[in-house]
VOBA-1610 file (N, C-alpha, C; in pm, whole numbers, padded with zeros to 5 digits, always signed):
BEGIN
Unk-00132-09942+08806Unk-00026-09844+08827Unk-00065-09711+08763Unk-00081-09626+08860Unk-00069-09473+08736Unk+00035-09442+08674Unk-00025-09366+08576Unk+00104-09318+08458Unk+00170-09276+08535Unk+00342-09255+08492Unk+00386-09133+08591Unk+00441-09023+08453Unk+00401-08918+08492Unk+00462-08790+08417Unk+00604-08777+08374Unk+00650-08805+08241Unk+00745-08785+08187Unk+00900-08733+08281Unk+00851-08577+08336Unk+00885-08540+08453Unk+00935-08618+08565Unk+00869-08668+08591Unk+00919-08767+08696Unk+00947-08899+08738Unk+00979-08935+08561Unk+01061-09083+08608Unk+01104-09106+08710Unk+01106-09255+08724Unk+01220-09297+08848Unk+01344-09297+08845Unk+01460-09287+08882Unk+01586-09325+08854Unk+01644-09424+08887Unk+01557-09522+08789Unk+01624-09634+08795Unk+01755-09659+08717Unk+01794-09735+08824Unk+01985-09853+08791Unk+01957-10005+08788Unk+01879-10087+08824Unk+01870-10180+08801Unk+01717-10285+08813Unk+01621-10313+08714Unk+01527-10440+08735Unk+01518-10567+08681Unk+01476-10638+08796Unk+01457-10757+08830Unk+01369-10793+08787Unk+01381-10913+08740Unk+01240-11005+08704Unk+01263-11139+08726Unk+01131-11170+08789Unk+01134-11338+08768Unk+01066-11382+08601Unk+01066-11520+08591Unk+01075-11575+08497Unk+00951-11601+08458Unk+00898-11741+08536Unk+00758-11794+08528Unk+00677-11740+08564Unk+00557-11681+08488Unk+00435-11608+08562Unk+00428-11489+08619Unk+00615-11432+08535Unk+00561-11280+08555Unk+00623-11231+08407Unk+00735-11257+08386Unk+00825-11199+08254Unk+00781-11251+08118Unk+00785-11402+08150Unk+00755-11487+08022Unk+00638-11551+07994Unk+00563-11552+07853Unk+00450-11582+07800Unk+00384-11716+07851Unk+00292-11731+07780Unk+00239-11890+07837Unk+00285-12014+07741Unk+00369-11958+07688Unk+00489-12059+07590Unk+00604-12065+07668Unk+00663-11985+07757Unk+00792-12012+07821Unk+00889-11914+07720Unk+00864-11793+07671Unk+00938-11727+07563Unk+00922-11593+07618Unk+01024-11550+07638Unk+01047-11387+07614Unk+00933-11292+07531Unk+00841-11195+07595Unk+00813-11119+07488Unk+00904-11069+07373Unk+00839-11069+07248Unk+00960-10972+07228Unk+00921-10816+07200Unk+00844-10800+07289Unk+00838-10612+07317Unk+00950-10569+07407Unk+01011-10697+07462Unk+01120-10687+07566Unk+01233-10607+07513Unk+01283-10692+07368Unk+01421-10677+07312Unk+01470-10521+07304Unk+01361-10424+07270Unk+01386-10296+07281Unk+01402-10234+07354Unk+01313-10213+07464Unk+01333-10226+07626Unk+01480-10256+07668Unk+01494-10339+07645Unk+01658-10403+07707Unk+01732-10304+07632Unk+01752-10230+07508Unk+01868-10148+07430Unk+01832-10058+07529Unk+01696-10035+07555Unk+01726-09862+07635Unk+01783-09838+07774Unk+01729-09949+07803Unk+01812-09989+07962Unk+01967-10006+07959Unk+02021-10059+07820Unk+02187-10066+07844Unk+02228-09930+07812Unk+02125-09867+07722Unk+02185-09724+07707Unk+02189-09603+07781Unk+02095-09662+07897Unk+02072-09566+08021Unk+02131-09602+08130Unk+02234-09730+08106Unk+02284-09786+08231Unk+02188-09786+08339Unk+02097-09901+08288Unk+02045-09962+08401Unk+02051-10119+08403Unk+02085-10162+08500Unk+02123-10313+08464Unk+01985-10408+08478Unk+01983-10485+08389Unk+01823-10557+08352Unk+01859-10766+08404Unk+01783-10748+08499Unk+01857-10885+08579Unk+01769-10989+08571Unk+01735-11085+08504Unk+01634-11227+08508Unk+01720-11291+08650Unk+01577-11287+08691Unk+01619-11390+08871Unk+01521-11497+08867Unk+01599-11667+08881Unk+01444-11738+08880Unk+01489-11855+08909Unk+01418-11933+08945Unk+01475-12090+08939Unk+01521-12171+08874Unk+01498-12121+08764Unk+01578-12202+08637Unk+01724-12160+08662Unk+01811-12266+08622Unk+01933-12267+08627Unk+02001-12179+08515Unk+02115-12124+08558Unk+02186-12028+08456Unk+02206-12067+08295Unk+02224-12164+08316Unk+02222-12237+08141Unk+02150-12202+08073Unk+02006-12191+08141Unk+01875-12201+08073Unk+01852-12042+08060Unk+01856-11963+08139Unk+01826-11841+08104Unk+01932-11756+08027Unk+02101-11817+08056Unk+02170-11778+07944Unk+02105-11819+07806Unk+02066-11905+07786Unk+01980-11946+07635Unk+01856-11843+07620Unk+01771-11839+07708Unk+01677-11768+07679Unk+01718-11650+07613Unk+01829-11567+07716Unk+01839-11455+07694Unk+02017-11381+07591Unk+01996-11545+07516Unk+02142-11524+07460Unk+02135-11374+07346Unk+02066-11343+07277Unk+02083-11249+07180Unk+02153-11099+07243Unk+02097-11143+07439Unk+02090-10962+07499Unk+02193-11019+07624Unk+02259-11097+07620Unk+02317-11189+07799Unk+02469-11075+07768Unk+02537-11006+07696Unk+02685-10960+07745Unk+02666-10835+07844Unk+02745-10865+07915Unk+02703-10770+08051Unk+02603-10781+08157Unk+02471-10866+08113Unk+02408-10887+08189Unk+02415-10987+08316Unk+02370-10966+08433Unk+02378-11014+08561Unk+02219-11129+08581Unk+02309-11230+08594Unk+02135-11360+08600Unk+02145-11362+08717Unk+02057-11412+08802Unk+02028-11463+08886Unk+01975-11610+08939Unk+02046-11677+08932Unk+01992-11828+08863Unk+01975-11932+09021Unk+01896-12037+09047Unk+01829-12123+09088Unk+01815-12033+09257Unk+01716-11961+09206Unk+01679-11878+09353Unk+01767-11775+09403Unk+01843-11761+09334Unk+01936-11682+09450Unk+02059-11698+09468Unk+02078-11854+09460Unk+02201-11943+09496Unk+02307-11940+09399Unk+02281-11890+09253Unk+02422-11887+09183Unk+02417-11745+09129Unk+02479-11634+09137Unk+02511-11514+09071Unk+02587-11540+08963Unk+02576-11541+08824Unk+02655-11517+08720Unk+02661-11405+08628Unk+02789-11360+08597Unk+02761-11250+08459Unk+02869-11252+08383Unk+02872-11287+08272Unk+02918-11338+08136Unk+03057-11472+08172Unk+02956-11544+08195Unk+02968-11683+08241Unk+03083-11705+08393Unk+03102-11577+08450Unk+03217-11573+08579Unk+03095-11576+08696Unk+03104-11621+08793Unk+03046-11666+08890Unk+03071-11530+08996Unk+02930-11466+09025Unk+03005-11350+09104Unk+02946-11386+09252Unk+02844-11468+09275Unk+02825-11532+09439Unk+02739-11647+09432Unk+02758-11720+09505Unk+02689-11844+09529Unk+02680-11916+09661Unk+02613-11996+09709Unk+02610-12055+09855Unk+02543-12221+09803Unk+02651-12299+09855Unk+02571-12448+09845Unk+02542-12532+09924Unk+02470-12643+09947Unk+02480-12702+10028Unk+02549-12776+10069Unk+02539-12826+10207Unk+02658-12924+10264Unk+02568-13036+10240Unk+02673-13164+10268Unk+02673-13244+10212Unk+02540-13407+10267Unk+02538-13342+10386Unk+02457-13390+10517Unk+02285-13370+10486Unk+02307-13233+10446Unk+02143-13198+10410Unk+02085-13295+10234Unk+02222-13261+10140Unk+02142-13346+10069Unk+02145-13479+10066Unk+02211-13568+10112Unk+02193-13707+10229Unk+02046-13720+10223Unk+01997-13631+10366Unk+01927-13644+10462Unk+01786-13628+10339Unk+01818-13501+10268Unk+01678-13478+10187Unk+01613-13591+10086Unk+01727-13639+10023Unk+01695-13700+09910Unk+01624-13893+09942Unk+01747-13922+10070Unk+01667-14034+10108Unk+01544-14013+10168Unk+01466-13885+10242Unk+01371-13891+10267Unk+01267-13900+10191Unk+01304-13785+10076Unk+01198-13825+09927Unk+01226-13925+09857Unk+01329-14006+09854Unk+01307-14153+09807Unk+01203-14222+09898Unk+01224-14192+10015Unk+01104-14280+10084Unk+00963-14244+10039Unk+00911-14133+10025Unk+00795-14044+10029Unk+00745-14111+09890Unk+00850-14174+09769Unk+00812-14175+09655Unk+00773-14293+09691Unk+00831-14380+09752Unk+00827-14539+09756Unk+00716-14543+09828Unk+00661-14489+09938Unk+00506-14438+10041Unk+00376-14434+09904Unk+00474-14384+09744Unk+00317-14355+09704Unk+00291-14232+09628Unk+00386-14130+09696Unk+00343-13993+09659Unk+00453-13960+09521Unk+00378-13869+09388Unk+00466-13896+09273Unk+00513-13717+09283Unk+00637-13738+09286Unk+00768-13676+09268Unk+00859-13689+09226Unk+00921-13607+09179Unk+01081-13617+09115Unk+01150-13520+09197Unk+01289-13542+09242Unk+01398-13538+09241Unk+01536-13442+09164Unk+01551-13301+09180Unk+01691-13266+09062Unk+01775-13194+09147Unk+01873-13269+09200Unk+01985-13184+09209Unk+02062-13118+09161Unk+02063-13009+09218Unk+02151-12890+09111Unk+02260-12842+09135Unk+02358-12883+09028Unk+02513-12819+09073Unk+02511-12706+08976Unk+02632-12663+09024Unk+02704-12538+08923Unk+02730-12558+08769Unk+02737-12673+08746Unk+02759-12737+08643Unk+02649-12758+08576Unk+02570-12849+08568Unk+02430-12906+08560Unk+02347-12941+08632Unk+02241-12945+08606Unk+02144-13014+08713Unk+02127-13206+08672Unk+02070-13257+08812Unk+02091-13431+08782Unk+01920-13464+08807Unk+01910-13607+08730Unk+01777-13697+08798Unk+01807-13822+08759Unk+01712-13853+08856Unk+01745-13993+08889Unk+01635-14093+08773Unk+01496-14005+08852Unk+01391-14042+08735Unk+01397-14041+08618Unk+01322-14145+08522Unk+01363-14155+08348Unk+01229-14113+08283Unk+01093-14105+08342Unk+00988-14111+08264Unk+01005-14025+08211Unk+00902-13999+08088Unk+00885-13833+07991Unk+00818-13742+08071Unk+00710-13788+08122Unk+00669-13647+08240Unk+00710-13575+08332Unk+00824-13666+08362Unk+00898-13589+08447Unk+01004-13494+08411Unk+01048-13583+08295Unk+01160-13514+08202Unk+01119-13425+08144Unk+01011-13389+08104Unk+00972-13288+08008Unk+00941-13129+08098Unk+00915-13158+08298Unk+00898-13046+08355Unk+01047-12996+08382Unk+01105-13088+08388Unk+01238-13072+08416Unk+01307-12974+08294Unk+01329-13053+08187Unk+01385-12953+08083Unk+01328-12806+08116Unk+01208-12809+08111Unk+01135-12616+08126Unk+01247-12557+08181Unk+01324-12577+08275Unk+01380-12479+08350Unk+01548-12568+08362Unk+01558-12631+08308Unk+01724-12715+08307Unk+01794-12746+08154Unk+01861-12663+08156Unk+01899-12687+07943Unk+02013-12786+07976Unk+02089-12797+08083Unk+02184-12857+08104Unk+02152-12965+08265Unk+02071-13096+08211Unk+02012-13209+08269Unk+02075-13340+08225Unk+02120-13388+08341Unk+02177-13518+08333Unk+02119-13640+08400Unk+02097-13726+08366Unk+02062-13858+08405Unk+02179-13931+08509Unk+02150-13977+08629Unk+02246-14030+08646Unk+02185-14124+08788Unk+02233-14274+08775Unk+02241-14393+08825Unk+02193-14385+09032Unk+02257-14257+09070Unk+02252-14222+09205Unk+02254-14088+09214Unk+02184-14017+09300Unk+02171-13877+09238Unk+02258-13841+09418Unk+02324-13911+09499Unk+02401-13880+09573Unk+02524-13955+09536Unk+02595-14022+09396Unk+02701-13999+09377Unk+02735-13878+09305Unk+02653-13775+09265Unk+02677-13660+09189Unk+02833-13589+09253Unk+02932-13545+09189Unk+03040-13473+09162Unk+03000-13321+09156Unk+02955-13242+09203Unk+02955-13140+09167Unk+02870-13031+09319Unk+02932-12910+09319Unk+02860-12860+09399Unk+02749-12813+09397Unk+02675-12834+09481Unk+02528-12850+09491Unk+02463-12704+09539Unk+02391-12646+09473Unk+02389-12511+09512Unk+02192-12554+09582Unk+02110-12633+09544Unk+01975-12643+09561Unk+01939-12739+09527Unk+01840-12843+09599Unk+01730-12937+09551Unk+01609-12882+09511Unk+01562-12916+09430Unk+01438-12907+09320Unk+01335-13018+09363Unk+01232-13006+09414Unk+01150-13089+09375Unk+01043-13123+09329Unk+00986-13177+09233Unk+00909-13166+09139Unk+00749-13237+09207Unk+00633-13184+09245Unk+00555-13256+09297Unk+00451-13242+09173Unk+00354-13404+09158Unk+00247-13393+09020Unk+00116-13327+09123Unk+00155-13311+09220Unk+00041-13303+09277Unk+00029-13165+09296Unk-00047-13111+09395Unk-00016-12971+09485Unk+00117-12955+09602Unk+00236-12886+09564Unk+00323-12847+09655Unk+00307-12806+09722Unk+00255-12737+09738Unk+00252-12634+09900Unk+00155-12733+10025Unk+00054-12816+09943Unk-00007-12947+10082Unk+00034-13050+10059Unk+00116-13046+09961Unk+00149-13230+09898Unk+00280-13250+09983Unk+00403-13249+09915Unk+00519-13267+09942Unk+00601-13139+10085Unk+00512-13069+10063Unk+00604-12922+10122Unk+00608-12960+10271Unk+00482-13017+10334Unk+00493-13008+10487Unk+00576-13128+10553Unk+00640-13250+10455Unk+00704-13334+10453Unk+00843-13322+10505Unk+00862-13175+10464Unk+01018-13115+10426Unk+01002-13030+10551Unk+00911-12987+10670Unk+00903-12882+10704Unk+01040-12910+10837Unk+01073-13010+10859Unk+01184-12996+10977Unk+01334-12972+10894Unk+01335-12972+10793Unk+01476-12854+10728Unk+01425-12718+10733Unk+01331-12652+10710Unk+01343-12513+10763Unk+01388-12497+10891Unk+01438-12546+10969Unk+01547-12501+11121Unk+01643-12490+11063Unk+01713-12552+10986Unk+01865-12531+10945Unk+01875-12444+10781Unk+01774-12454+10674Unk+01768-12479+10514Unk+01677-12369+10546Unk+01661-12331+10344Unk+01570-12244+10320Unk+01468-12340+10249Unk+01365-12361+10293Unk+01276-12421+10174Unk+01174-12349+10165Unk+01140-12342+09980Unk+01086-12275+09923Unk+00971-12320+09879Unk+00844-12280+09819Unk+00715-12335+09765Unk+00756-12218+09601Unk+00819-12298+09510Unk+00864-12173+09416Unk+00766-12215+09257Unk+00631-12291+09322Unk+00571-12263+09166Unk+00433-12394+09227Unk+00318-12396+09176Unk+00230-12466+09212Unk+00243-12628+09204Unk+00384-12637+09161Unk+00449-12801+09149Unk+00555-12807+09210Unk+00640-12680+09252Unk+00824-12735+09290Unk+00824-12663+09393Unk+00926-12730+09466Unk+00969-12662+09581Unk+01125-12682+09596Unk+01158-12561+09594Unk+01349-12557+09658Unk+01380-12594+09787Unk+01511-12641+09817Unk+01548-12673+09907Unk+01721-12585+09929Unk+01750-12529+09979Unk+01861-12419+09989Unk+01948-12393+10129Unk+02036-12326+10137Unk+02098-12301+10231Unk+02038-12219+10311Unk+02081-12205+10424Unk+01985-12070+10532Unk+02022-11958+10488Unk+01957-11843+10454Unk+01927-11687+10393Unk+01952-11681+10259Unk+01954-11793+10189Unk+01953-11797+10040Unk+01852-11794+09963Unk+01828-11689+09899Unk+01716-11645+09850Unk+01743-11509+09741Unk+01632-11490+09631Unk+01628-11382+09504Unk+01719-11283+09616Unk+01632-11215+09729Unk+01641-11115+09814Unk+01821-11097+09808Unk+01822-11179+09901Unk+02012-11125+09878Unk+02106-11153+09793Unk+02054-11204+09682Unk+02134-11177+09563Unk+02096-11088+09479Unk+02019-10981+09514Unk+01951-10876+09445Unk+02069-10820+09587Unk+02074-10789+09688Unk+02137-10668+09762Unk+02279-10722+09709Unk+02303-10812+09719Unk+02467-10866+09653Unk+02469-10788+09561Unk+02431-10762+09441Unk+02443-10721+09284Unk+02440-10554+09325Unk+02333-10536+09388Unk+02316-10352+09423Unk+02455-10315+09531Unk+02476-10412+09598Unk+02605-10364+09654Unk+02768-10364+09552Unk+02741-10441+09533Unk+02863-10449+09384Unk+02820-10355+09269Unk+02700-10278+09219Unk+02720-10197+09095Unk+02674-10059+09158Unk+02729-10073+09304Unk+02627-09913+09361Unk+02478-09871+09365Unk+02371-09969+09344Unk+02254-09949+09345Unk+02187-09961+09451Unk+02086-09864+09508Unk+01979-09850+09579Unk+01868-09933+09563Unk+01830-09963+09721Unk+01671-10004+09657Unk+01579-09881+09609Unk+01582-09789+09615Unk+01516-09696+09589Unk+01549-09655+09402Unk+01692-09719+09386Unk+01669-09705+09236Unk+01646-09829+09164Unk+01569-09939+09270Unk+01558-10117+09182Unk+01391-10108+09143Unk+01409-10164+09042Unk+01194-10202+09027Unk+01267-10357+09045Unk+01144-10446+09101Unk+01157-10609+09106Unk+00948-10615+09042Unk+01018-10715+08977Unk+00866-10782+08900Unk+00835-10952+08981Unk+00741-10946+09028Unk+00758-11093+09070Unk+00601-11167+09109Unk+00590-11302+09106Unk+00470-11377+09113Unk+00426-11494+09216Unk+00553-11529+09254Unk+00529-11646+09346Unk+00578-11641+09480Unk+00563-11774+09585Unk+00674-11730+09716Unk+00816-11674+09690Unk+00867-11766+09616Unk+00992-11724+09614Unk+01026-11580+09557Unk+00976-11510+09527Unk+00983-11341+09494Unk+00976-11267+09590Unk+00962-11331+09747Unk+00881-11199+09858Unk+01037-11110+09902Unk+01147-11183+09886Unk+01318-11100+09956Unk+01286-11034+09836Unk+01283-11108+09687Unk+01370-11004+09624Unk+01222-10874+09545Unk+01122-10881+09656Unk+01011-10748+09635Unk+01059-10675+09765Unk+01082-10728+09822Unk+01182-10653+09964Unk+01317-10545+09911Unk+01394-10608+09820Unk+01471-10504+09812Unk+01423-10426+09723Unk+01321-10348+09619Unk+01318-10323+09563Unk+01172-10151+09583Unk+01242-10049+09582Unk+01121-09958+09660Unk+00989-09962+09534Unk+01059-10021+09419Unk+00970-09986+09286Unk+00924-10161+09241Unk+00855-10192+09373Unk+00812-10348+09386Unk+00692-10417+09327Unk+00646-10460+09216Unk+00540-10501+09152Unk+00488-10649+09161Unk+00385-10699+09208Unk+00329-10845+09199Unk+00240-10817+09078Unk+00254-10937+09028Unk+00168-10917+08874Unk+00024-10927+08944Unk-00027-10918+08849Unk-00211-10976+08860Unk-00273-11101+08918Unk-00162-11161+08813Unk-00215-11337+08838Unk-00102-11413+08985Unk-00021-11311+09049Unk+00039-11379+09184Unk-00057-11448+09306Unk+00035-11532+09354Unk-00008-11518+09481Unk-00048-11482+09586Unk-00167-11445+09611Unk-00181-11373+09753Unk-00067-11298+09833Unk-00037-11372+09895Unk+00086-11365+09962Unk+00169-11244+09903Unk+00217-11265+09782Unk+00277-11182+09696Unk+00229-11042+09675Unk+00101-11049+09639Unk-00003-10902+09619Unk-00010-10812+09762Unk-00025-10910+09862Unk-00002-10840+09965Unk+00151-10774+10016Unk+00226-10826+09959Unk+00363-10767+10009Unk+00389-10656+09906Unk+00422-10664+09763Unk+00423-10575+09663Unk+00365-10427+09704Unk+00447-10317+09639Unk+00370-10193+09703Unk+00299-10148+09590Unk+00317-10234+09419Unk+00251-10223+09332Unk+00158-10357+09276Unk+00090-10281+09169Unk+00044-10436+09129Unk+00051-10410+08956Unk+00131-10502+08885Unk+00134-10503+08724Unk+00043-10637+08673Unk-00009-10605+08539Unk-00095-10658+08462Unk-00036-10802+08433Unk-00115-10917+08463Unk-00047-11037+08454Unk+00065-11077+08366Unk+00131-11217+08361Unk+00207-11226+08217Unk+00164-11248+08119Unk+00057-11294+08086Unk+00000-11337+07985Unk-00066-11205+07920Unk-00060-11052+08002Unk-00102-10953+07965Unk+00026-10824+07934Unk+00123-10917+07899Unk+00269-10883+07904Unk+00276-10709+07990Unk+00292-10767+08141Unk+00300-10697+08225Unk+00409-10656+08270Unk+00500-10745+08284Unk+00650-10672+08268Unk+00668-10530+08158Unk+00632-10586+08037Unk+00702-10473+07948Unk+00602-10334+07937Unk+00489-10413+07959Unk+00419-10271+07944Unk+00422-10153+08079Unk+00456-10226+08216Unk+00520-10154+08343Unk+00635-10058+08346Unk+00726-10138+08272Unk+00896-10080+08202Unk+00810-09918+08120Unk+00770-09963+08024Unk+00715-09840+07905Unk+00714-09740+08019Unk+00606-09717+08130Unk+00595-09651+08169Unk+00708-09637+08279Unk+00771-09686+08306Unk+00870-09625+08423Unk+00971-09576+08327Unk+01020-09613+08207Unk+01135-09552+08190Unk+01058-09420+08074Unk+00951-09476+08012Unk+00940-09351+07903Unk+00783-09247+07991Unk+00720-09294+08052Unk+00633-09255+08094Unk+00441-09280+08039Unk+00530-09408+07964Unk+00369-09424+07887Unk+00256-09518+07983Unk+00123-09459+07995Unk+00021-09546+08083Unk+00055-09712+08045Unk+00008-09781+08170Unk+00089-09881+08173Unk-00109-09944+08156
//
């Protein structure tokens, strides 16, 4: 990215970030070059939005010290929250997760190792008990329940999660490919793949939020790394794929920021809001 001249900041109102593999370290932790960053952004009224697959629980925790006022974006797209009131969401009906879950029960019983998490508004569920599974699961679920049938779950279902040990995108993904006619399915990390409603995605819950606080894409930056980032680099004219993204990703982005592990988020921010080389 070139510097940009003091002079000519952007006028930004609101950025986006995803979570894994663009915002957060290779510990799963917040920089904390961030925390300052975030005061200047509330003091400039610009709204600072974590969008990611992890469920709202989890990134309310992450981001509890800085979360009043702030707008999450939690399991893709599918739940809008800000200070714990629900401002949009879309879930699934009841048919698709039926249809999904007995199919990956079969797929597991065929051989192939996967897990299973349905996600309500509430918590997310599994069926599976091992530690390996449980332990990818927690990463991104602070609020995970165990439970006996993961289609007697009570709760509305905003997304299926599924956890592949293998490669997702050739393993499990082409398994799933006759719900993309009706569903959104996602390839959202080199192990999981979402399963969602049709047009549910970062993308329009980033235009949801800019339509509710008056923001432009022309005044959004979006930071992002994987498939699931390509809507919400779409709304955003100040659009960055890190270093270490996906293809896919680098090619859509009209920028490119320094990986996460080269804390590329914050050092991108420096320069858009104060003007320092990034």
């Amino acid at each position: 990215m070139t510097p940009t001249p003091p002079g000519a900041l952007p006028d930004l109102r609101m950025v986006v970030a995803d979570m894994d593999g663009t915002l957060l370290d290779a510990d799963g932790r917040v920089p904390d070059a961030l925390w300052p960053l975030l005061e200047t952004m509330r003091d400039r009224e610009i709204a600072f939005v974590p969008a990611s697959g992890r469920q709202y629980a989890t990134l309310a925790q992450l981001f509890e010290r800085a979360a009043d006022g702030m707008p999450f974006i939690a399991e893709n797209g599918t739940f809008v929250v800000r200070d714990g009131r629900e401002l949009a969401s879309v879930t699934l009906d009841r048919e698709l997760v039926v249809d999904a879950v007995t199919l990956l029960r079969h797929l597991s019983e065929e051989g192939s190792d996967l897990g299973v998490v349905v996600c309500g508004k509430r918590s997310a569920y599994v069926e599976r008990t091992d530690e390996a599974f449980l332990a990818e699961s927690r990463r991104y679920y602070a609020a995970l329940e165990h439970v006996a049938d993961l289609l007697a779950v009570d709760d509305d279902v905003v997304k299926l999660a599924i956890f592949d040990f293998g490669d997702a995108e050739t393993g499990t993904a082409p398994s799933l490919e006759r719900f993309r006619r009706t569903h959104q399915v996602v390839v959202s990390g080199p192990h999981w793949i979402d399963v969602m409603a049709a047009g549910a995605n970062k993308g329009r819950a980033v235009q949801q939020l800019q339509e509710r606080l008056g923001v432009t894409a022309a005044q959004t930056a979006a930071f992002g790394d994987y498939l699931n980032d390509l809507e919400m680099l779409d709304m955003a004219d100040h659009s960055f794929a890190m270093a270490n993204a996906h293809p896919e990703v680098l090619a859509r982005a009209r920028h490119t920021a320094p990986s996460n592990l080269d804390n590329g988020v914050v050092t991108t921010l420096r320069t858009l809001l104060h003007g320092e080389p990034a």
